[in-house]
C-alpha positions as CSV (number, residue, x, y, z in Angstrom):
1,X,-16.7,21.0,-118.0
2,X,-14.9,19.4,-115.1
3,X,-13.7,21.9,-111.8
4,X,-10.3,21.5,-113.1
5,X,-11.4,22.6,-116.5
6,X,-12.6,25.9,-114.9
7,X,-10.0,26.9,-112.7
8,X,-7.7,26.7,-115.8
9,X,-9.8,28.9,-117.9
10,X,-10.4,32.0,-115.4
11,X,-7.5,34.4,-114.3
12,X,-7.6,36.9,-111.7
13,X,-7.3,40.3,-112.1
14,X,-3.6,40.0,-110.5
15,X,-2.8,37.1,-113.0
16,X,-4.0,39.5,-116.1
17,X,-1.9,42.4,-114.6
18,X,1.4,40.1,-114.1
19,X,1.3,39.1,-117.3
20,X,1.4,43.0,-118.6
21,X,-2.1,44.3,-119.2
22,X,-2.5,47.4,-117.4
23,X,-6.0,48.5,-115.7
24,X,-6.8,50.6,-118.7
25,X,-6.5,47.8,-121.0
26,X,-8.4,44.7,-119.4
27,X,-11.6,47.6,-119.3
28,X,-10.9,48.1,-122.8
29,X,-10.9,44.2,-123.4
30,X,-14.0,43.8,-121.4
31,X,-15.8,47.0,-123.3
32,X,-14.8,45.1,-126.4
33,X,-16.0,41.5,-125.5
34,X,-12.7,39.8,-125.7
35,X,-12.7,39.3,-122.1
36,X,-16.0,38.4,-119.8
37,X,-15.8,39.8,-116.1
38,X,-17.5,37.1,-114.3
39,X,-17.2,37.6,-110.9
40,X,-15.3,40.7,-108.9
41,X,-12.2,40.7,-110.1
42,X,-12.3,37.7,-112.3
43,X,-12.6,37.3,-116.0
44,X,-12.6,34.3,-118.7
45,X,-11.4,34.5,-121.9
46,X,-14.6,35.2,-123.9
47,X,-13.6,32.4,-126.7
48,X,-13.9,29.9,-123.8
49,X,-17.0,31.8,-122.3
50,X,-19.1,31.7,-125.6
51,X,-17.6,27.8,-126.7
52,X,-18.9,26.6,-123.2
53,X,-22.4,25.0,-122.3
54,X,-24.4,26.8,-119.5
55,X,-23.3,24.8,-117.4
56,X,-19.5,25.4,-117.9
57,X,-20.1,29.2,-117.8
58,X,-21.8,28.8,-114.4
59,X,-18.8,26.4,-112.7
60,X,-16.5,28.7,-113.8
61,X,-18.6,31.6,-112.1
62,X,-18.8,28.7,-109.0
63,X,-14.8,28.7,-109.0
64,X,-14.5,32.1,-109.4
65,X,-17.0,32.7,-105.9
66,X,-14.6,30.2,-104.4
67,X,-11.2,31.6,-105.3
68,X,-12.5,35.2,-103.2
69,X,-14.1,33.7,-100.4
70,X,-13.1,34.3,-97.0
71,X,-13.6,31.8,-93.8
72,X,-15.9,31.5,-91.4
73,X,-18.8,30.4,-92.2
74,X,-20.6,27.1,-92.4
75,X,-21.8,27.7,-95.8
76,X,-22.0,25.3,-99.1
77,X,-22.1,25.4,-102.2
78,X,-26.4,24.7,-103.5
79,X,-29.4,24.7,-106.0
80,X,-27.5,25.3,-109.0
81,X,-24.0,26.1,-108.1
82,X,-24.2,22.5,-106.5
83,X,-26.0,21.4,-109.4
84,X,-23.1,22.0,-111.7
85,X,-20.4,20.8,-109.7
86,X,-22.5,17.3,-109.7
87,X,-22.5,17.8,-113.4
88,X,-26.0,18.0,-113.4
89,X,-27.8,19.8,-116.5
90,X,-29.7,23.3,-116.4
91,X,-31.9,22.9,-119.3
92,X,-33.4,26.3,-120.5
93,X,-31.9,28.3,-117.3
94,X,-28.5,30.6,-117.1
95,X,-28.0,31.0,-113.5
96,X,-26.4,34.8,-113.1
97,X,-25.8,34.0,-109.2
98,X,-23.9,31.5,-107.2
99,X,-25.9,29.9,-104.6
100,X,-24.7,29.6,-101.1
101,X,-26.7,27.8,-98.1
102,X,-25.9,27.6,-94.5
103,X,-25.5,29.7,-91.5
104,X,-22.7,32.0,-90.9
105,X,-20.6,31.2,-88.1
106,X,-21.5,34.2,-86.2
107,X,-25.2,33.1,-86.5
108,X,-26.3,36.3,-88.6
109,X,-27.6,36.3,-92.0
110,X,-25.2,37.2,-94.5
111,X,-26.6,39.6,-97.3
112,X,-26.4,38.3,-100.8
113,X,-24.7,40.2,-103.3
114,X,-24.7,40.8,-107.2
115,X,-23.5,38.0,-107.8
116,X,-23.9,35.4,-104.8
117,X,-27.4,34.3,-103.4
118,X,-27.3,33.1,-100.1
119,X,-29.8,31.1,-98.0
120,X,-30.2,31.0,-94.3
121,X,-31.2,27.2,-93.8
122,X,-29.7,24.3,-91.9
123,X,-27.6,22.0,-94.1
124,X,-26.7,18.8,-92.1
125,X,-23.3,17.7,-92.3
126,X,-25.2,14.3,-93.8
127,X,-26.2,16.7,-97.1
128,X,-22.4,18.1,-97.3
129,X,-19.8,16.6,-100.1
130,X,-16.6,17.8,-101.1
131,X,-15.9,17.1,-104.7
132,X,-12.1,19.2,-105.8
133,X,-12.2,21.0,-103.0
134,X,-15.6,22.5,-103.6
135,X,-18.1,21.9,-100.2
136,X,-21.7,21.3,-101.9
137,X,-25.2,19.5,-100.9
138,X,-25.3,16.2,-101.6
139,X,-26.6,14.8,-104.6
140,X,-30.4,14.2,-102.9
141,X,-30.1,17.6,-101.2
142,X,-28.9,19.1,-104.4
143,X,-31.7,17.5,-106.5
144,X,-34.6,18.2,-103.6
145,X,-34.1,21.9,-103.6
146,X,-34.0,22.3,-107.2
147,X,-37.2,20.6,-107.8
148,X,-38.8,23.0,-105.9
149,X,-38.3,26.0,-107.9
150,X,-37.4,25.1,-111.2
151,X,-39.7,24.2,-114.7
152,X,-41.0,20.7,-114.9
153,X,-38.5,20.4,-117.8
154,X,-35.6,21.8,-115.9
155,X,-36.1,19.5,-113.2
156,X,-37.0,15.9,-115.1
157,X,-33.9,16.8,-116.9
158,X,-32.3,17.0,-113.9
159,X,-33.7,14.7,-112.1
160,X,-33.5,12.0,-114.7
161,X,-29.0,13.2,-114.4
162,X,-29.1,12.7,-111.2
163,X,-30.9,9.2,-111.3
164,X,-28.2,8.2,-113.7
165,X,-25.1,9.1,-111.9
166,X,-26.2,6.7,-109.4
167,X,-27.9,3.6,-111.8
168,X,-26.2,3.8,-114.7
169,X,-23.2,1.8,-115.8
170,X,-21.9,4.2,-118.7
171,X,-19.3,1.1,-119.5
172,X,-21.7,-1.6,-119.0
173,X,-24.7,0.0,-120.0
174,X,-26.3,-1.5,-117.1
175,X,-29.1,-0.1,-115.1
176,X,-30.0,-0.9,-111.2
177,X,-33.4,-0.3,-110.9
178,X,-32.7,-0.5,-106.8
179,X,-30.1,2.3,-107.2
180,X,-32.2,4.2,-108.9
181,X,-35.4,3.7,-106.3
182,X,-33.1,4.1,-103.7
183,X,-31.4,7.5,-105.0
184,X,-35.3,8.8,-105.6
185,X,-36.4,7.8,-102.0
186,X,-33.5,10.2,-100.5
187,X,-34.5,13.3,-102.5
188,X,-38.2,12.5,-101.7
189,X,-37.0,12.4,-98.3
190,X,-35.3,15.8,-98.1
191,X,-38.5,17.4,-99.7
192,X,-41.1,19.2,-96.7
193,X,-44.5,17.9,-96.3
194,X,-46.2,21.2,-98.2
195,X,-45.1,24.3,-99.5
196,X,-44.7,26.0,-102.6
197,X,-43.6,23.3,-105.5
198,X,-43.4,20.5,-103.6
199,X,-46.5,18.3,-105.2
200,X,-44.8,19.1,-108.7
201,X,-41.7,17.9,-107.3
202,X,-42.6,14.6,-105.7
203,X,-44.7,13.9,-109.4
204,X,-41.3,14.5,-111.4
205,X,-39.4,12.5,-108.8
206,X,-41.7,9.7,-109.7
207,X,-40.9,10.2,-113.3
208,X,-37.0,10.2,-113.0
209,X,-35.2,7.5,-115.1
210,X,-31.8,7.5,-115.7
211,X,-31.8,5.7,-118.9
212,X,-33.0,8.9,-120.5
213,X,-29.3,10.2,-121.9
214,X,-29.8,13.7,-122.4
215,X,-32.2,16.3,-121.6
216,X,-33.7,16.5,-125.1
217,X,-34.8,12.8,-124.0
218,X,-36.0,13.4,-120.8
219,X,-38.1,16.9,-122.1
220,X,-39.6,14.7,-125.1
221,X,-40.5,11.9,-121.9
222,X,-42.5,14.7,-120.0
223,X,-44.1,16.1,-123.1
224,X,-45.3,12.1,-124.2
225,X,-46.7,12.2,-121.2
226,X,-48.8,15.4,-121.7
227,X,-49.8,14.3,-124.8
228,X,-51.4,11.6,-123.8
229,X,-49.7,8.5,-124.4
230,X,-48.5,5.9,-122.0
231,X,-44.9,5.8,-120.4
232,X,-42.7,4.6,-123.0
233,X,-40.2,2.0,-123.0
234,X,-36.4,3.9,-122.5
235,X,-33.0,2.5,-124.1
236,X,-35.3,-0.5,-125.8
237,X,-32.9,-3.0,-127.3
238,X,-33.7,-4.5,-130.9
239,X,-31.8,-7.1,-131.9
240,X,-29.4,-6.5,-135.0
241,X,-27.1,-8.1,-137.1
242,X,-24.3,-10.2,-136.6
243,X,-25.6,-10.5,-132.8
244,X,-25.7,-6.9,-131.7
245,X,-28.3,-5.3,-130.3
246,X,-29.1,-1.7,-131.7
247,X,-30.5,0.8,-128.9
248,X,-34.1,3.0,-129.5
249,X,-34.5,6.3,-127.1
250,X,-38.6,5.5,-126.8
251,X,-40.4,2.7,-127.3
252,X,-44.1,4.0,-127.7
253,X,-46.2,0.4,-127.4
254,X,-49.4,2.0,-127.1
255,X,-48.7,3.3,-130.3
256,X,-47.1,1.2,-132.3
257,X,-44.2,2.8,-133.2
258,X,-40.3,3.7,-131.9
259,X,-39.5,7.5,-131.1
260,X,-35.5,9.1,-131.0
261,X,-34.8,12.1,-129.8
262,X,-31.8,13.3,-132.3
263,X,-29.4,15.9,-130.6
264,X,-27.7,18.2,-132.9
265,X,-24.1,17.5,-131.3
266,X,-24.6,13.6,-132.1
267,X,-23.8,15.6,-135.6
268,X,-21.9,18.1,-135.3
269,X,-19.9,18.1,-132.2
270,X,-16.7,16.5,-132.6
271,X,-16.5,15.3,-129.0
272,X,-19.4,13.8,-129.0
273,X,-19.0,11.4,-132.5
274,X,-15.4,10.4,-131.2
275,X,-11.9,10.7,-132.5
276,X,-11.7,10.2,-136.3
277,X,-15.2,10.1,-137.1
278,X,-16.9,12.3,-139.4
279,X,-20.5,13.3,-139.2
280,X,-20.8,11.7,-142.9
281,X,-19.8,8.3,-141.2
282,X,-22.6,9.0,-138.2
283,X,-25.4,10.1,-140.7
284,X,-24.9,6.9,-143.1
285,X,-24.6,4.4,-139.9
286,X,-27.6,6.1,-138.4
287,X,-29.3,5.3,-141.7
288,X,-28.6,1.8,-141.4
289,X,-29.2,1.2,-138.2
290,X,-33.1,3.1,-138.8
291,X,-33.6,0.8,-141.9
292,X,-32.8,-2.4,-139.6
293,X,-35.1,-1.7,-136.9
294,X,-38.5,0.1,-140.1
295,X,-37.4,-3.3,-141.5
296,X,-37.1,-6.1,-138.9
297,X,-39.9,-4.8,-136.4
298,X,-43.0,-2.8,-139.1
299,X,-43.1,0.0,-136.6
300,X,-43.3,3.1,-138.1
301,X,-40.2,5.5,-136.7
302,X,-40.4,9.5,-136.0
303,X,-37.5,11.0,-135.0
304,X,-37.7,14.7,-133.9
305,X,-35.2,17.2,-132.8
306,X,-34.8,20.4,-130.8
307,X,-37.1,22.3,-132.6
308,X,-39.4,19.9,-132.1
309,X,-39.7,19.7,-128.5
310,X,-39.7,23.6,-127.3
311,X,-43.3,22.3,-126.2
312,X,-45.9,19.7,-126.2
313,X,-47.8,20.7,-129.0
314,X,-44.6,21.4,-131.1
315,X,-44.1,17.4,-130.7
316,X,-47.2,16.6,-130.6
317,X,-47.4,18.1,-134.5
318,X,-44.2,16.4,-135.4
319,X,-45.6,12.8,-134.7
320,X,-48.8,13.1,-135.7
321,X,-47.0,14.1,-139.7
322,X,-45.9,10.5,-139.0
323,X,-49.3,9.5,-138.4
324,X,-48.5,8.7,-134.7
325,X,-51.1,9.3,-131.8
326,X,-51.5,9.1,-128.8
327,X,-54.6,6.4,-128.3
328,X,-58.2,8.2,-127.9
């Protein structure tokens, strides 16, 4: 969901009363569940709450914090509020506050609330964007304080985002390995010498790739890792027919084999097959393009899934009934 996106699809209080629904009537809408109340006195339709990703539900609770705040004050949007208006993932977390960081004008710390957490730090105007009118960390700032204090799967997953706003060419498909080094080198600057979560942060800053496509891919990275085998190839190209080349999410040289990490909305999710194409049409070309590659390259071929990858074991289980293993 863009910031656009969410602005259109919260109303205020006022906006719900213009339009004719008295006090008594957006309760009962809220009691039952047709309308979400998702900041103080703002609401979403709950069709567009429950059809949106985490990450949707949390820039429109961003948006709605912004629509009610007052001036004065220094602070900007951070951790995941920033996160989201980066477009950044939050894999296996739903943020219930908006995060603030800054110091208030007055120099006194400002309490946080129900629904807004707010940190009393310095945030140099250097680690300040605006992005639609929204005043966030920058993308290093935003990435350094999330790797802090989030799961070694939230932040790879973010991480790995991050890497790729900045390295990958979604038209192209090209990646710059210096952008990427150069984006990793600014987070691992922003992170203090010691402290609470900052040796598992600089070791998944040093994993970050931004060839990894989703977080399902970056999750089953992390857990190949646990598991024992060596860091696989990303995005390998194997060369097709008629000249193309066909794209494999892991290439597992140590052993043996190719890995994909299949998300369900590749499937099912309309916007993600395209316009006019049917999930038939993405199943059979998916079979032919997996036949190519068993065919052309004798490597055996797991795929796995989201079920697959809730830990390392769980995938660890669902290559080794392909007879894959990590080498002893």
């Amino acid at each position: 969901m863009l910031i656009h996106e969410a602005r259109a699809a919260i109303r205020s209080r006022a906006q719900i009363e213009a339009a004719g629904l008295s006090t008594r009537e957006i309760t009962a809408r809220v009691r039952a569940g047709t309308l979400v109340r998702i900041d103080q006195g703002w609401y979403a339709d709950a069709t567009a709450w429950r059809d949106s990703y985490t990450e949707g539900r949390h820039l429109m609770r961003v948006v709605a914090a912004d629509a009610r705040r007052t001036g004065g004050s220094d602070l900007v949007y951070s951790h995941t509020a920033a996160a989201v208006i980066w477009r950044l993932p939050l894999f296996r977390i739903e943020p219930q506050r908006v995060h603030l960081s800054g110091r208030s004008a007055s120099g006194h710390v400002l309490a946080s609330t129900p629904t807004v957490a707010r940190h009393e730090v310095a945030v140099p105007t250097a680690d300040t964007v605006e992005r639609e009118g929204l005043r966030c960390t920058s993308l290093p700032r935003t990435v350094a304080d999330l790797l802090r204090g989030t799961s070694e799967e939230t932040g790879l997953a973010l991480a790995d985002a991050a890497v790729r706003l900045r390295a990958y060419d979604e038209r192209t498909g090209l990646y710059d390995e210096a952008a990427a080094e150069a984006l990793r080198a600014q987070v691992a600057a922003r992170l203090p010498r010691g402290g609470r979560g900052v040796r598992q942060a600089r070791r998944i800053l040093g994993l970050a790739d931004g060839r990894a496509a989703s977080p399902g891919e970056s999750v089953s990275r992390l857990y190949l890792l646990d598991l024992g085998f060596a860091v696989p190839r990303l995005q390998v190209a194997i060369p097709g027919p008629a000249g193309r080349n066909y794209f494999v999410d892991f290439g597992l040289d140590d052993a043996d084999a190719w890995g994909e990490y299949d998300g369900e909305g590749k499937y099912l999710d309309p916007r993600l097959r395209g316009a006019g194409v049917d999930a038939a049409q993405v199943v059979l070309e998916e079979k032919m393009r997996e036949d190519w590659i068993r065919g052309t390259t004798h490597r055996r071929f797991p795929r796995w899934g989201k079920a697959h990858t809730v830990s390392a074991a769980a995938l660890g289980a669902r290559l080794a009934a392909f007879s894959v293993h990590p080498p002893r």
